[in-house]
N, C-alpha and C positions, 0 to 999 in steps of 0.2 A: 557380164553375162551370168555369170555363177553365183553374182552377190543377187541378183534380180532372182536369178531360181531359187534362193537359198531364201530370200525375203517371200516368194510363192508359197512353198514347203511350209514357212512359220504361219501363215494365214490358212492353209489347210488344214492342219492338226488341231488347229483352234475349234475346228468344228468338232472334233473330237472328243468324249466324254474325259472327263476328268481323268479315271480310274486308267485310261489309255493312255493320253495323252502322257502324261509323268514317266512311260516305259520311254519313249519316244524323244524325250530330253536324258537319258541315260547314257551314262558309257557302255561298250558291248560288255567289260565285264559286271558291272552292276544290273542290265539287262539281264542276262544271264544267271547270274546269282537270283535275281529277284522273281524269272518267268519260274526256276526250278522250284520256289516256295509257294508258291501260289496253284489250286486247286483245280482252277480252268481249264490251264495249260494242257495236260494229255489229254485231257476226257474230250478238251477240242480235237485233239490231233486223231481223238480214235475217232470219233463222230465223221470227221473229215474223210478218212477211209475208211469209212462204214458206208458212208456215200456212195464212195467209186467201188467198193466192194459190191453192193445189193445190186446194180446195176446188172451183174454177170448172171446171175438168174435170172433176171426181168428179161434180160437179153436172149437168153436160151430159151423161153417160153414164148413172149409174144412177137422176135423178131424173129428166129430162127427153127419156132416150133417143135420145140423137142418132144411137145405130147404125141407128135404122130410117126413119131419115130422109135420109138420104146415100147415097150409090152405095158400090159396094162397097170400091172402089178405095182407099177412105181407112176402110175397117172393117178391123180386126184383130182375129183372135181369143183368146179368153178365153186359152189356151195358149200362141201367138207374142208375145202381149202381158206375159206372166207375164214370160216367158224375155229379153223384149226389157228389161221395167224391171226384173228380177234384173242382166241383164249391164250394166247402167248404173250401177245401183245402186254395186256391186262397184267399175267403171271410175272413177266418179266421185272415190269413197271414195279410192283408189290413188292418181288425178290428183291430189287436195289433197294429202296427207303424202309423195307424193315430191317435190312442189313445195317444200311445208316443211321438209322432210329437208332438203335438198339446200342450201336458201336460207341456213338455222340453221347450217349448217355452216361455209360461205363464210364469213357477216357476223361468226361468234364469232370465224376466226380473222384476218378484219378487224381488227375491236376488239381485236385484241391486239394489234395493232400501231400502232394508231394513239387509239383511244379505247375504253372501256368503255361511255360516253354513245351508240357507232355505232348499237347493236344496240339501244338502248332508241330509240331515233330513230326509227330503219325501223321498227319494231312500232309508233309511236306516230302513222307516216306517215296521212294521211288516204287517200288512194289503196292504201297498202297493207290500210288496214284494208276497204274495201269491196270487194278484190277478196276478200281469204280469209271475209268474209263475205257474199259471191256464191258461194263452192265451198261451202261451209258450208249455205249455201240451196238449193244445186242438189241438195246431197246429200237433205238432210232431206225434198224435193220429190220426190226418187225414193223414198225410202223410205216415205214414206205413201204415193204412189200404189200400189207392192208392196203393200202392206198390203191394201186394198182391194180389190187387181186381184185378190190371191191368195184373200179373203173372200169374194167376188163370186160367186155363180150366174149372172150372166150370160153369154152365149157371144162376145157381139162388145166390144169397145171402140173409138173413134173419137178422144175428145179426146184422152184420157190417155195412148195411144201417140204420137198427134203434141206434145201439151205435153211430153213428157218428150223427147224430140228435140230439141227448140226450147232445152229447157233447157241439154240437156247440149251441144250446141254453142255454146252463150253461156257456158257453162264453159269451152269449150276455147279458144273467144276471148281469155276472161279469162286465161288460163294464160298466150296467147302477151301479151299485154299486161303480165301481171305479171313474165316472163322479163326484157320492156325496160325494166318501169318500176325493176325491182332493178339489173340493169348500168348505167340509166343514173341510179340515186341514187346506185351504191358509185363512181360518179368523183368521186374528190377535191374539183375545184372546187365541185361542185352541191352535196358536202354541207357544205362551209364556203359556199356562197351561203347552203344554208336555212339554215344556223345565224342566220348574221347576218341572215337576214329574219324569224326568230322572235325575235332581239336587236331588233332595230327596232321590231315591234310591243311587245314589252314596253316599250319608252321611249317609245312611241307614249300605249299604255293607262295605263301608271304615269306615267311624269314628265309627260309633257303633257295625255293628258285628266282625269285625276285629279287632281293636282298646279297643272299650271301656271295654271289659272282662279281659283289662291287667293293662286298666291306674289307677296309684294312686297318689294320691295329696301331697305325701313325699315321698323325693329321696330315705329314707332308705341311706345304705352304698352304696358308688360311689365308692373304691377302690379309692379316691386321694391320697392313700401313695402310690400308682404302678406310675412308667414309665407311661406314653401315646407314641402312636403309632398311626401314618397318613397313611390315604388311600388316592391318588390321582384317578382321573379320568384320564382312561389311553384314552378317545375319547370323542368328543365333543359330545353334543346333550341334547333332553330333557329327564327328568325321568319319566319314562312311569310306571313304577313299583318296589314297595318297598315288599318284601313277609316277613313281619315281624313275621308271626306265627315261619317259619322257622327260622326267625335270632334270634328271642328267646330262642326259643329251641336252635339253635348250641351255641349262647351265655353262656348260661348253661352250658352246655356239656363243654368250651371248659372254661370256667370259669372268663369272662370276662363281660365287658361295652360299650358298640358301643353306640357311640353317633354320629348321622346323623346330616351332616351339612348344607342338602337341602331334603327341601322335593319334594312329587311329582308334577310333573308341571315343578319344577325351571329347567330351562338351565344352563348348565355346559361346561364349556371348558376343553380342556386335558389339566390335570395338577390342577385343580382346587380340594381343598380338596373335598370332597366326606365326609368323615366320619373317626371318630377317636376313639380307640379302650385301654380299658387299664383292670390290674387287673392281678392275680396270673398266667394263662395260656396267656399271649400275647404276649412271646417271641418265644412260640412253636405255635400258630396260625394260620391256614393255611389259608393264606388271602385270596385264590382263593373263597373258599367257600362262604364267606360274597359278593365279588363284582358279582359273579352270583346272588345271591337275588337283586341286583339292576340293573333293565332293565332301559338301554340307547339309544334312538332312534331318528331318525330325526326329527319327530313330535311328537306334545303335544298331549299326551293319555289322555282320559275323564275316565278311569277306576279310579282311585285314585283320580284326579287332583278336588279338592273341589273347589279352588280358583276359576277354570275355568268356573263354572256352575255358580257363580255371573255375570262375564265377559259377558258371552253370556245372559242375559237377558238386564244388563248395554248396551250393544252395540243393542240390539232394540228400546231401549228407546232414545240412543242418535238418531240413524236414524229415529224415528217418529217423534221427536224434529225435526231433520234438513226436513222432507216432508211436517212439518207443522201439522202434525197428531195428536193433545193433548193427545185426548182420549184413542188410541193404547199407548202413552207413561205414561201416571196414571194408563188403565190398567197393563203393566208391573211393575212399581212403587207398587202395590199393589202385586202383585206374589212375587216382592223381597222381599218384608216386611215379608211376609210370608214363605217364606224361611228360613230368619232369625230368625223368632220368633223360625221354628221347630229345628233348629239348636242349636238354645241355650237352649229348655226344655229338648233336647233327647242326650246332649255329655257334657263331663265336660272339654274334652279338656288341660287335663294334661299331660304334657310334659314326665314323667315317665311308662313307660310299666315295668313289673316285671311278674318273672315266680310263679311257684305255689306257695313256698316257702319264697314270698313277697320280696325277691331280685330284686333289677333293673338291668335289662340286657340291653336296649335300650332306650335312651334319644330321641325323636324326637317331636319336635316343629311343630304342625300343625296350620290352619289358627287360627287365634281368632276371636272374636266377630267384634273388631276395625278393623282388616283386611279386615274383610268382608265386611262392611260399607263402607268402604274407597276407595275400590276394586271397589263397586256396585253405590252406589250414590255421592262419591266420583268422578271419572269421568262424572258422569250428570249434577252436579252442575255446571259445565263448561261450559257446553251449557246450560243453564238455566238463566242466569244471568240476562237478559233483559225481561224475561218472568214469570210476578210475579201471571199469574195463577200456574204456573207450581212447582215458589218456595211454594207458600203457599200451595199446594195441598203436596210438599213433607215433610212439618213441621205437617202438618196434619197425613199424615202416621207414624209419630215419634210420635207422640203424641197417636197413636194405641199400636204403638208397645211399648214406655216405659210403657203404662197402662198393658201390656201384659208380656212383659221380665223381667230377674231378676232384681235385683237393684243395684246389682255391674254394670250393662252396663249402667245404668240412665245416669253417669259424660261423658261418650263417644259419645254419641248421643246429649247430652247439648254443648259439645264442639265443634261434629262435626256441630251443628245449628248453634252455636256462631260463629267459624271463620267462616262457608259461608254468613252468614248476614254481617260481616267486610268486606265484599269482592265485598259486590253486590252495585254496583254506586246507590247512594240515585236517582239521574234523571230517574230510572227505574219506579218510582209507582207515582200514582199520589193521592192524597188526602187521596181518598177514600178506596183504594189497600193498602196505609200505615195505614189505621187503621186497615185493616181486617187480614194484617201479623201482628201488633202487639197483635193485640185481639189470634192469633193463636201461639205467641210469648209464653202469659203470660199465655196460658194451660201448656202446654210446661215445663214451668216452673214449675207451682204448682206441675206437677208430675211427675216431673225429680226432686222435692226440691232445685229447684237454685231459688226462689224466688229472692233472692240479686244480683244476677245478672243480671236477665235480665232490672234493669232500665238502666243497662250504653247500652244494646240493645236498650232501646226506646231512651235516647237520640241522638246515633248513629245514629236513623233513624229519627230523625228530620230535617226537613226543614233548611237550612241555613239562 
């Protein structure tokens, strides 16, 4: 019975537009992640109660007659009322698309300057989405009440010329509130703050409430006296989602070890291993189960992908660097520091997850510390090279952060300062710039404990 309704369901949705359809083969959390990005979503939900909203006026007028029950003062007739929610109507309609005109225009040639991710941002903003659908609602609210007003034999109206007042002033509110809430998300620092508060939560929800209640820092028993067994990726794309609560639990159940060989973010070809599985139950293993837990899709999903939330901060900072911009770029610089600091006090980042029982059901390798660094200031030091405000402001940040992170990361941060000073042409500083990187060299040092090393840096950075 359940497989016959469940075969009905898949011949339904087929009628469905594309653009639908694909929500509908979702998991609830990619569902979710994906309704919150997209543009539709509130402006329907206010449309919706705009509907059952306008209803309450219409109702007070022509079911329950409010015009012969109130003084005059607040009656308006069939005619001034017409003309009052025509000129609203119109007003309203104008007020949304030259707001959005106007906004579309600024934020695209933003994002040419600094990111493409800007403009998906602000549309995906939650504040921005309930204002444009409040103009949205206001509209659709003048528009049925016209409809009605202009349908109507009655002569007076009462509600429906004061609700639509009401409205269209709460529009014009909104207007001036969407004016400030756009000049004050397009300042640079506020939209590298949200980036890195939408990076936090992702390490919040993936590494730590997901993740961290499983991971332990001993493999325990692997089952290396079993067979191993390979899953390829039967289609190309990126890993959008890993639902490791479940793959633990079936792993359990089914008495095995899955060890993942990409996590989420990585791109994968068909045919490319996926994950390898071993242990007493892997010959009877019903592999369909495990490759449903791994969602594969065209594009790189920010729900899991840690990696990605360094990326998109690294790539404002290169683009400020190439507009000439410092300041926007040591702000970011300072967000990513911070990022990292949180990342390393709140995950331990062990490669073992195990069920209740302290058995390891799932191997997976997430970023490290060095990834992240390498990933995030790694790429900047690129375009940095000739710019020895920019180098010394970023050994400055390291010398924040090793005062602040553990001490196993000390030698990773020492080394990743060491080779970029190998790398940076000595014709870059002049005098006085080389003594004030080495003065920022030999903190560095003292509290990363490489004292001994960094003399063969000051001679490196000697004059010829």
């Amino acid at each position: 019975m359940i497989k016959h309704k469940r075969k009905a369901f898949f011949m339904f949705i087929k009628f469905f537009p594309r653009s639908i359809r694909k929500y509908l083969h979702m998991t609830r959390r990619q569902r979710k992640h994906e309704v919150q990005l997209n543009l539709w979503m509130m402006p329907s939900l206010y449309i919706a109660g705009t509907i059952i909203l306008v209803a309450i006026p219409l109702l007070l007028d022509l079911y329950f007659d409010l015009p012969a029950k109130t003084t005059g003062f607040f009656n308006a007739s069939a005619s001034n009322t017409g003309t009052l929610v025509s000129a609203l109507v119109s007003g309203t309609l104008l007020l949304a698309a030259y707001t959005l005109n106007s906004i579309l225009v600024v934020l695209t040639s933003f994002s040419s300057e600094y990111s493409p991710r800007m403009l998906f941002n602000f549309i995906s903003d939650r504040t921005t989405q309930h204002i444009l659908g409040l103009f949205y609602g206001s509209f659709v609210f003048m528009l049925v009440s016209f409809l009605f007003v202009t349908n109507s034999s009655r002569d007076y109206f009462t509600a429906v010329p004061i609700s639509c007042t009401i409205v269209t002033l709460t529009a014009v509110i909104a207007f001036a509130i969407f004016v400030n809430h756009t000049t004050t998300w397009m300042q640079m620092h506020n939209i590298v703050d949200a980036m890195k508060s939408e990076s936090e939560r992702i390490i919040q929800t993936t590494l730590i409430d997901e993740l961290e209640p499983y991971r332990r820092d001993e493999p325990g028993y692997t089952f290396e006296d079993y067979p191993g067994y390979t899953y390829k990726a039967s289609n190309s794309g990126y890993i959008q989602l890993i639902n490791f609560v479940d793959m633990i639990k079936q792993a359990k159940e089914d008495d095995v070890i899955v060890r993942l060989d990409a996590k989420a973010g990585d791109f994968v070809l068909k045919g490319n291993r996926l994950f390898s599985y071993r242990g007493p139950g892997a010959q009877d293993l019903q592999i369909g189960k495990y490759s449903k837990m791994i969602q594969i899709g065209h594009k790189r999903s920010e729900i899991q992908d840690v990696d990605m939330s360094m990326n998109k901060l690294s790539e404002i900072a290169i683009k400020s660097i190439g507009n000439d911009d410092p300041t926007s770029a040591i702000n970011t610089f300072h967000q990513m520091a911070d990022l990292m600091i949180n990342m390393d006090a709140s995950t331990t980042l062990h490669p073992y997850l195990q069920d209740e029982d302290g058995q390891t059901r799932v191997v997976y390798n997430t970023v490290t510390f060095s990834t992240y660094l390498h990933e995030g200031f790694g790429r900047i030091r690129h375009y940095t090279q000739k710019d020895y405000l920019l180098i010394v402001e970023m050994i400055q940040i390291f010398i924040r952060m090793a005062d602040s992170i553990s001490e196993k990361n000390h030698s990773i941060i020492w080394e990743f300062v060491q080779d970029t000073i190998f790398h940076i042409p000595q014709t870059a500083f002049y005098r006085s710039d080389r003594i004030r990187l080495l003065h920022c060299l030999k903190q560095l040092a003292d509290v990363t404990g490489k004292e001994m090393d960094y003399y063969e840096l000051e001679r490196h950075l000697q004059p010829n």
